[in-house]
N, C-alpha and C positions, 0 to 999 in steps of 0.2 A: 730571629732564632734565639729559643736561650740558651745564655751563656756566653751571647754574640754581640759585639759593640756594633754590628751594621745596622745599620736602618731599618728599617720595616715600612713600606710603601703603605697606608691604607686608601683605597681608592686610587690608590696610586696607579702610573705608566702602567705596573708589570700585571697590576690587579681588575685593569677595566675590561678584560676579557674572561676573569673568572668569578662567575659570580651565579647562584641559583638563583629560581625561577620561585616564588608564590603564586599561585596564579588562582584567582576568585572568578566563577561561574556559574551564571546563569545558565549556560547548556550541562547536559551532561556528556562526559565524556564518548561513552558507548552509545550515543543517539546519531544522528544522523553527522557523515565526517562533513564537516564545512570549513570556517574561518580557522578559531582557537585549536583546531585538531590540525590542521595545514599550518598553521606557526607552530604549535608547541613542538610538533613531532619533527618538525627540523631543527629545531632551537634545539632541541635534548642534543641531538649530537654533540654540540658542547655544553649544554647545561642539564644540571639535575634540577627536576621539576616537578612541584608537590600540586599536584590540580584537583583543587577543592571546591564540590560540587554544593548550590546553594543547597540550605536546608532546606529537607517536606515533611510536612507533618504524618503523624501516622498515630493509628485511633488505639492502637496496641502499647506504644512505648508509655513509659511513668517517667521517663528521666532521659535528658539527651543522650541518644546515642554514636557510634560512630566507628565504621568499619573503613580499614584501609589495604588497599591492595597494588599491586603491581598489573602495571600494562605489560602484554607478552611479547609482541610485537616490541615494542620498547621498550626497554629494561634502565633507560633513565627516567620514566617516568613512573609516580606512583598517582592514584588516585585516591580520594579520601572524598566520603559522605557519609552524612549525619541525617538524623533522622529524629525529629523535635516532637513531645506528646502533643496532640490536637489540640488537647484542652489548655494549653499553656500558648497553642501559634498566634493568637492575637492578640499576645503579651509582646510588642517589640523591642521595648527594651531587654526584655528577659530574653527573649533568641537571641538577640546582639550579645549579649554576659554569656552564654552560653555558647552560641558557636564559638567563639574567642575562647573562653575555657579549655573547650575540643581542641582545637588546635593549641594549643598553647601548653596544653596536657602531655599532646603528641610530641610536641619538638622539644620538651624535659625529656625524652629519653633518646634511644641511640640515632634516631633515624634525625635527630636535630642538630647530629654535626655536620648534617649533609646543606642544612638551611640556616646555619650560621650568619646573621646579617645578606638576608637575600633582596634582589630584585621584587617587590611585590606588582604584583603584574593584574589588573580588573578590568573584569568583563561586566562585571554586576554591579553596578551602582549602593544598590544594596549592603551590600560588605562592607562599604567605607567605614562606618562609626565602629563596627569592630576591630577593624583590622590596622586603618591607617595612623600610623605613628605606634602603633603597639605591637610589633615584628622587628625592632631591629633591624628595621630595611634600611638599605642606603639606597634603594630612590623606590619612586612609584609611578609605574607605567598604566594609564589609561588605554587603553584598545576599544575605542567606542566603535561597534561596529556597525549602532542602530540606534533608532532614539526608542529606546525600548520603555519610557511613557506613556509613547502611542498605542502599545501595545494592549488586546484587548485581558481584559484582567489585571493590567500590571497596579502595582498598589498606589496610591495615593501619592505617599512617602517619595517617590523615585525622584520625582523632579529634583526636590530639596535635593537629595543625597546624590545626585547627579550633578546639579553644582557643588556643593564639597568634596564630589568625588575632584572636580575641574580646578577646585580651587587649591588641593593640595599634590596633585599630580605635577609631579616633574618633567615628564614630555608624554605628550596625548598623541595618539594615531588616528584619525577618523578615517570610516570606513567607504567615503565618497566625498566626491565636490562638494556637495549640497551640505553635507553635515558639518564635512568641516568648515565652511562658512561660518555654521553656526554656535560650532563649539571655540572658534577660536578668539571671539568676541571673551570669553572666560579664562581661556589659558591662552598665551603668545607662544608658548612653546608647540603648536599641533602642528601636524601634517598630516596630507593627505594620501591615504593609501587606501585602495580599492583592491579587490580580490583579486586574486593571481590564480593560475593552472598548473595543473600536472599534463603539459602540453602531451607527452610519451603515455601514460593514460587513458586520455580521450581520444588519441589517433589512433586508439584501437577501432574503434568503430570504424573506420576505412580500412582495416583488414580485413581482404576478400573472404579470409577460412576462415572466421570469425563467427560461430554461430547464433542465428537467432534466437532470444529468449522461448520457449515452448507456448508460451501465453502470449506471445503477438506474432506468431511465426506466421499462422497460417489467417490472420484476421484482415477482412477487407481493405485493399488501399483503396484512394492514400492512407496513410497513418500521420495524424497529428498529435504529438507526443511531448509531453512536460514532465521532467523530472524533476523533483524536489520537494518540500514542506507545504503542503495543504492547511492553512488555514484561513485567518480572517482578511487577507491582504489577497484572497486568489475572489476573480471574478468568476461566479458560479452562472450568474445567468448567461454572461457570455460563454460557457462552456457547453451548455443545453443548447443555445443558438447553434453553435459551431456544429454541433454533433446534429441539429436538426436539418441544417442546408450544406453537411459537407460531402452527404454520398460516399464518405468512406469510413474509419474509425479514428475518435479519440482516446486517446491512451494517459493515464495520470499515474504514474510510477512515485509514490512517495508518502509517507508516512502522514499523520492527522495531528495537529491539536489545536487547542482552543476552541474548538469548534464540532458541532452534535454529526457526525455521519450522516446522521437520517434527513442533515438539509440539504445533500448532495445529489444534484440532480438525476433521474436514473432514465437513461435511454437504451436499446439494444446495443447503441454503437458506442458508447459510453463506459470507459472501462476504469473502475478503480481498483488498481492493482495492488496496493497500499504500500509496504517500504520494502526496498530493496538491498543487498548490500554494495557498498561502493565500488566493490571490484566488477559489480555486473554491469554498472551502469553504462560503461561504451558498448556493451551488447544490445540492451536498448535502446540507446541513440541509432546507432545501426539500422534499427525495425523501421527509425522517423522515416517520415520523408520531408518533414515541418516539424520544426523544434521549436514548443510556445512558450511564452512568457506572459501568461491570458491575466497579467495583474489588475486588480482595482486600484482603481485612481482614488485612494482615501485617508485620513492617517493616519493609519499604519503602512501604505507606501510611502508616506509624504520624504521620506529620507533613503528609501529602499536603495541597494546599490547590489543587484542578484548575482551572486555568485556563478550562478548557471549561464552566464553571458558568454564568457570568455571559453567555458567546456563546451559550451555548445558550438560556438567557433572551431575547438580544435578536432571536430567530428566532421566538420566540414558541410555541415546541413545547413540549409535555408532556416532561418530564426525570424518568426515574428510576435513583432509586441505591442504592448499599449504601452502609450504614452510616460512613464514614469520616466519624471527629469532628469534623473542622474543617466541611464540608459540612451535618454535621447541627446546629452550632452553630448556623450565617450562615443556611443556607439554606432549612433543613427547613418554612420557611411556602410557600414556588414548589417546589421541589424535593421530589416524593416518594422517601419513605425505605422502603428495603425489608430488615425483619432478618433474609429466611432467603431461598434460594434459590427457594423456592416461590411466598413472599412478593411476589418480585422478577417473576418470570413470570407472575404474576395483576396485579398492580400495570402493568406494560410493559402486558397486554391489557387491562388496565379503559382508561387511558389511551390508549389506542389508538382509540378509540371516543369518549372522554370527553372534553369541551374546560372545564376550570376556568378560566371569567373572572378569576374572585379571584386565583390562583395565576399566571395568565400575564399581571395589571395588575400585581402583586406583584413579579414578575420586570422588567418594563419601570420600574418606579422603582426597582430597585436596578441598573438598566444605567447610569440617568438619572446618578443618583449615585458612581458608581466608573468613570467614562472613565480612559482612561490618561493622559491631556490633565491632568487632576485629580490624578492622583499625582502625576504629575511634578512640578506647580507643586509639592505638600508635598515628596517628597526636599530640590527645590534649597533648599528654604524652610529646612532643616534641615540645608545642607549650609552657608549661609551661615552659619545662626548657628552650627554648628562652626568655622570659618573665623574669625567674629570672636570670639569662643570662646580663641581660641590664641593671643591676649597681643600684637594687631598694633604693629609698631615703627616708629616713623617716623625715616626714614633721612633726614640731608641729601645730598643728591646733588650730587658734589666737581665 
């Protein structure tokens, strides 16, 4: 304090629970709610949190631009995206000088005493070279939630910058068994954390007055039903199978990318519903009678660890999947496992029919046990002891 001979903790005991959020993203905010929106939005409760969506080009702009807004729903967080000319996007260095600029523009005025030496927190590998060491952070949290190399389109650049992201991160989270294997071969500091639920949520879909979506109310059972991200990681010919030998309807609730709509297979029974919002989706679990997980075995599964595992659990529906490792680690005692395409279509119709008590109590204690409410408290838990971790100095304040 000035004018005060006390101390001033930095990093200190009184300080390792006060500290904002930076937070670098590959998702955008307003797109489908998963991992980074299920941490951030309970982290805001105690921290303020600047969530900075990566750059896209755009054929209009001459000069980076960059708008920033407030979440309404939560009012500790803001959102920030930029917006880079085309003709400059496969200039890399120039975007890295530039989004850094952006930000850096931003937090010279009022909304930077809110990010005063923050927490820098990455999703996006990408970011590192601009960001890291150049924020006045006092640590950097990696949240690897994917090996998003694999990914189809992802740039060359990533691996590299995926190691530097590893090698200057202060404590890494990975987002399954399998990855964090892999990641902690580069940082000693990881751990592993796989996605948690909003148990109260998804057990809506077990409430009797609960109504059906309009658009699966009245369509043939059974209903085999998959909520989530459509793209190069979902098995399409297994889903034309499915829909050709299941006698009832397939249902795909969820949004598109990477990939051209027009390769999506098209049958009568075959429904693409495209995205939803999060609030409706225990309304459509509700319609399942079979809750899929139709993934390809490829990599871009090769690290996958689906979010929709544990929701699909707390709706209390029959879950069947292919093969993906991390899935048949954790889950393979609630979650039936299917190793062949045929396997998969006999499997979806036994269950269809079939209600395993054992398999869907099984599921309801591993909902009990992995909330998101639960993660969080371990992150912070682990963000503090990095914090005090980093050698706190006690400063007399003149």
């Amino acid at each position: 304090m000035k004018g005060s001979n006390t101390a001033k903790l930095v990093n200190g005991v009184h300080g390792l629970d006060r500290y904002s959020i930076v937070v670098h993203s590959h998702l955008k905010w307003d797109w489908v709610w998963q991992r980074p929106q299920q941490f951030l939005s309970r982290l805001s409760k105690n921290h303020r949190i600047l969530f900075i969506e990566a750059p896209c080009p755009l054929e209009t702009a001459r000069t980076a631009q960059a708008t920033l807004r407030e979440v309404s729903d939560y009012p500790n967080i803001v959102v920030l995206q930029m917006q880079m000319p085309a003709s400059r996007w496969s200039d890399g260095a120039w975007v890295d000088k530039e989004r850094r600029r952006l930000v850096q523009s931003l937090l010279a005025g009022p909304i930077g005493q809110s990010f005063d030496s923050p927490v820098q927190w990455f999703y996006d590998p990408m970011a590192v070279t601009a960001f890291a060491g150049h924020m006045n952070e006092r640590a950097i949290v990696y949240d690897c939630m994917d090996e998003l190399s694999l990914f189809r389109g992802s740039p060359p650049e990533m691996v590299r910058r995926d190691r530097e992201l590893l090698a200057v991160a202060d404590v890494v989270f990975a987002g399954g068994p399998k990855i964090w294997k892999a990641k902690r071969e580069f940082n000693a500091n990881c751990f592993s954390f796989g996605c948690g639920v909003d148990a109260k949520h998804f057990a809506r879909a077990r409430d009797p007055q609960l109504p059906l979506p309009n658009d699966i109310a009245a369509l043939p059972r059974p209903i085999y039903g998959y909520i989530g991200v459509l793209d190069e990681r979902i098995d399409y010919d297994l889903l034309a199978a499915l829909a050709d030998n299941s006698g009832g309807s397939v249902v795909m609730v969820g949004p598109w990318t990477k990939v051209d709509p027009a390769i999506f297979p098209q049958r009568e029974n075959l429904h693409w519903l495209g995205g939803r919002d999060y609030r409706d989706l225990p309304a459509y679990a509700k319609g399942f009678d079979v809750c899929l997980m139709p993934f390809a075995l490829n990599e871009a599964t090769k690290f996958i660890n689906p979010t929709k595992a544990l929701e699909y659990m707390g709706t209390g529906k029959p879950i069947v999947a292919t093969a993906v490792e991390d899935v048949v680690m954790q889950f393979s005692d609630v979650v039936v496992i299917a190793e062949t395409p045929a396997d998969f279509i006999a499997q979806a119709a036994r269950y269809a029919v079939r209600h395993d008590r054992g398999r869907r109590e099984r599921g309801f204690a591993l909902v009990r046990q992995n909330s998101w409410e639960s993660i969080v408290r371990q992150l912070e838990k682990h963000i503090q002891d990095t914090l005090a971790s980093k050698r706190p100095l006690a400063i007399d304040a003149a």
